[in-house]
N, CA, C and O of each residue as an XYZ file, in Angstrom:
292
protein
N      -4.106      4.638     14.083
C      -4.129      5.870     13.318
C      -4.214      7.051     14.288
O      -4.944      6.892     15.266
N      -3.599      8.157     14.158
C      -3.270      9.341     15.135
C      -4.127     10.459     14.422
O      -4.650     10.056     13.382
N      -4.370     11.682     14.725
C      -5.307     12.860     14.232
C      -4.960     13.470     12.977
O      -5.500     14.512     12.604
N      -3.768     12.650     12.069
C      -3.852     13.109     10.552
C      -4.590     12.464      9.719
O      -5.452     11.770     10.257
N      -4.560     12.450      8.703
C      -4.802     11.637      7.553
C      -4.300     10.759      7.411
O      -3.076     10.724      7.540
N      -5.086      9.571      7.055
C      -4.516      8.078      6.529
C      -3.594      8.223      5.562
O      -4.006      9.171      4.892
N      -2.673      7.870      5.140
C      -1.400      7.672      4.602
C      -1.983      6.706      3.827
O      -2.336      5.742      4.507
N      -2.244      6.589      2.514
C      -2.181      5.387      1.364
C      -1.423      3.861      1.405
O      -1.855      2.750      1.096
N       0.022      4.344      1.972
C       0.626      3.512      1.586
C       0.795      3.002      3.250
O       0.978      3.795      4.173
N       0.697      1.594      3.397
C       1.018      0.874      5.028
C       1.718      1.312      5.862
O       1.487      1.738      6.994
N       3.074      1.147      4.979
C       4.055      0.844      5.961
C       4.601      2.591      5.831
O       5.684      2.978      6.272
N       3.813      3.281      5.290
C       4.642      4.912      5.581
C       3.439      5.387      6.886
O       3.696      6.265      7.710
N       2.156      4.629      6.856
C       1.124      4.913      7.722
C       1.591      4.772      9.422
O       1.434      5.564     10.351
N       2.361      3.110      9.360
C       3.087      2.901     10.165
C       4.032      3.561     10.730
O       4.185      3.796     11.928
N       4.790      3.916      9.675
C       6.114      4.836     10.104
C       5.531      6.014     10.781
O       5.977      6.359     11.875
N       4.524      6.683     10.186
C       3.958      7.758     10.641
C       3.531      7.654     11.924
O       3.874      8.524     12.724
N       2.897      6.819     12.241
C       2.699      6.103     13.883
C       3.645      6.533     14.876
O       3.663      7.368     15.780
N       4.647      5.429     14.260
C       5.832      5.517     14.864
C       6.422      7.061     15.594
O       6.656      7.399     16.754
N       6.495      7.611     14.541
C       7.115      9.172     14.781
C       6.087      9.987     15.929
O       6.270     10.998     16.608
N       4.963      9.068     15.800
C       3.753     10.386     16.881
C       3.992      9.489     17.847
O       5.084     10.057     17.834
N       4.068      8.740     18.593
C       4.833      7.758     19.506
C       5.924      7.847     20.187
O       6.143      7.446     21.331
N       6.957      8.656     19.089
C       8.372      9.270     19.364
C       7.592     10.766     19.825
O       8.048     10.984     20.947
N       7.191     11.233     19.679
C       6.533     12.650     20.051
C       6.540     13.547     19.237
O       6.467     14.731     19.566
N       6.647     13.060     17.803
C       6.973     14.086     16.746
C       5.687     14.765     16.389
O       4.672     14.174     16.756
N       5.542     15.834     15.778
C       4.278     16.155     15.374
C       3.857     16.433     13.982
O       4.591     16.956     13.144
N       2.829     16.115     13.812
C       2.776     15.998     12.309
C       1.599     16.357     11.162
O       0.645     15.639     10.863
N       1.804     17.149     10.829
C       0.850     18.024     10.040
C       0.525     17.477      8.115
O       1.522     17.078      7.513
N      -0.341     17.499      7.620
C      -0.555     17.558      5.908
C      -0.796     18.586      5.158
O      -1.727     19.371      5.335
N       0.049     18.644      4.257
C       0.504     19.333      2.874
C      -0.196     19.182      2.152
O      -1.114     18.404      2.410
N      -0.151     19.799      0.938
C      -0.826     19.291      0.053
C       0.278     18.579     -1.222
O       0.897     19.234     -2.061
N       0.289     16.774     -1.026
C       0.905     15.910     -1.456
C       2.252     15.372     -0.494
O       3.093     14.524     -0.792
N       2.135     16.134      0.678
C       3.266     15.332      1.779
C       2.601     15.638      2.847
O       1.475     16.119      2.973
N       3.440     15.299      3.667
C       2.919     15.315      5.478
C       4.463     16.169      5.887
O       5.598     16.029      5.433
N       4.117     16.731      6.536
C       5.330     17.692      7.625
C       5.375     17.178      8.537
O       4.262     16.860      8.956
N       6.795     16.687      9.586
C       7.099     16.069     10.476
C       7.856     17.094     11.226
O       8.544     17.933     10.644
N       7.727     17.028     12.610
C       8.612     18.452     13.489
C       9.311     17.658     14.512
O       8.736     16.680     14.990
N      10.206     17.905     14.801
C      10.688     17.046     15.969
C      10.239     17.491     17.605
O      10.094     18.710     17.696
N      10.092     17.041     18.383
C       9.400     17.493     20.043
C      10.413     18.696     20.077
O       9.826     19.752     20.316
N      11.647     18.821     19.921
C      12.568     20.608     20.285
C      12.394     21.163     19.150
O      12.969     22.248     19.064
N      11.897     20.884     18.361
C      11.732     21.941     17.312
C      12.909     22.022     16.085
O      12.830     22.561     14.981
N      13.675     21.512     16.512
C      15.403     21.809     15.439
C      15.382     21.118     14.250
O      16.099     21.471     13.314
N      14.373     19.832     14.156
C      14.127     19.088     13.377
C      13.272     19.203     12.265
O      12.671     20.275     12.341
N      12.861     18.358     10.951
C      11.771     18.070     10.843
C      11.945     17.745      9.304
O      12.933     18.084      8.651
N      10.803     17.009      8.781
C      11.069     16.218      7.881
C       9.659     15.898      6.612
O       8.493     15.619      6.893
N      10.092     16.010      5.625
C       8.596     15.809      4.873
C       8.800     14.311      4.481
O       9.856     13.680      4.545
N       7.433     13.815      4.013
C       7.156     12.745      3.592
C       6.276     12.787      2.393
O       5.124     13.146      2.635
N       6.528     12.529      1.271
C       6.081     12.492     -0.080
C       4.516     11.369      0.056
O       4.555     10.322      0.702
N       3.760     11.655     -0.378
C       2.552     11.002     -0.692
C       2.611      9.644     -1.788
O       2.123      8.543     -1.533
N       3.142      9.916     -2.724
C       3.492      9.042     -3.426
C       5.449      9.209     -3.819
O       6.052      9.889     -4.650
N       5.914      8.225     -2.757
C       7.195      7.715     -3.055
C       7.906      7.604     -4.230
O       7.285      7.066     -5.147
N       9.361      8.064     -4.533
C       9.368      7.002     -5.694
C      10.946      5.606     -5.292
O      11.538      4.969     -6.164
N      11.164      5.545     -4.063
C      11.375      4.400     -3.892
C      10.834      3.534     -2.915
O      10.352      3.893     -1.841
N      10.966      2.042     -3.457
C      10.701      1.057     -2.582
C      10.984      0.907     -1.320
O      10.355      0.212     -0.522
N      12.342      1.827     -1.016
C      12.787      1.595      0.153
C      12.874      3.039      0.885
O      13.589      3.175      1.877
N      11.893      4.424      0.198
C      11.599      5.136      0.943
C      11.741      5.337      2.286
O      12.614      5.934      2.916
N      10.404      4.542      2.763
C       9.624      4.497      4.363
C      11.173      3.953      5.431
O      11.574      4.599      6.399
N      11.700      2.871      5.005
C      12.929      2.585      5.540
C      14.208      3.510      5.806
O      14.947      3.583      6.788
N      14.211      4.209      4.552
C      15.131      5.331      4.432
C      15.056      6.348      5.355
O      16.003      6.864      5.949
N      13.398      6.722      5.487
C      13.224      7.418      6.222
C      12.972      7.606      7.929
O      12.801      8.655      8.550
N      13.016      6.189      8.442
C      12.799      5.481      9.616
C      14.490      5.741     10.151
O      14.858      6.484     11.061
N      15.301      4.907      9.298
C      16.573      5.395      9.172
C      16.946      6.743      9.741
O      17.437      6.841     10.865
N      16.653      8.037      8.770
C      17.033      9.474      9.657
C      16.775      9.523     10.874
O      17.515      9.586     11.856
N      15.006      9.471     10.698
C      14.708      9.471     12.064
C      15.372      9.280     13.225
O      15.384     10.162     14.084
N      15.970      8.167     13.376
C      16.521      7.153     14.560
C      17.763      7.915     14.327
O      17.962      8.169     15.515
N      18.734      8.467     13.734
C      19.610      9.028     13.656
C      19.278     10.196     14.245
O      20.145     11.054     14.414
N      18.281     10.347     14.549
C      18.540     12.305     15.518
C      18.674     12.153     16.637
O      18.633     11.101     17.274
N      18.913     13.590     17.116
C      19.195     13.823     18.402
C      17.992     13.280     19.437
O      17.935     12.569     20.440
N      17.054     14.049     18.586
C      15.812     13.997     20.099
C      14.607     12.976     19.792
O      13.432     13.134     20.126
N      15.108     11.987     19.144
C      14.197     10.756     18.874
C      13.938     10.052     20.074
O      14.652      9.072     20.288
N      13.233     10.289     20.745
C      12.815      9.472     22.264
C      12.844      8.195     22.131
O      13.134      7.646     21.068
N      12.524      7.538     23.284
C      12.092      5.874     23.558
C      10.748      6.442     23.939
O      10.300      7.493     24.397
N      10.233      5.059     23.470
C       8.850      5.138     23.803
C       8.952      4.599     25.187
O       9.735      3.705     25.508
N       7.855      5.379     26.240
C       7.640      4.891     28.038
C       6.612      3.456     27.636
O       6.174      2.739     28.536
């Protein structure tokens, strides 16, 4: 777990991981989380309560589709 709020749901907790790992940064809303990309050009919300199953995937998906999605060292 990184310096936001626990995420309800696992595998969006995970994902959320993920993205602060990638170097993204990531702030809470009230009912989403704000995602920024490390250059700034980016960024992405995340709903608190989903309404699909395949959300978190969907959204792992963009992610990896940007420009400045790092490798982790």
């Amino acid at each position: 777990m990184g310096y936001w709020k626990k995420h309800p749901k696992k595998d969006l907790e995970a994902m959320l991981g993920e993205c602060h790992a990638h170097g993204w940064r990531i702030s809470r809303g009230k009912g989403y989380y704000q995602l920024r990309c490390p250059c700034g050009l980016h960024r992405k919300s995340v709903n608190l309560t989903p309404s699909s199953p395949n959300y978190g995937l969907n959204l792992l998906k963009w992610f990896h589709r940007q420009d400045c999605w790092k490798e982790v060292r």
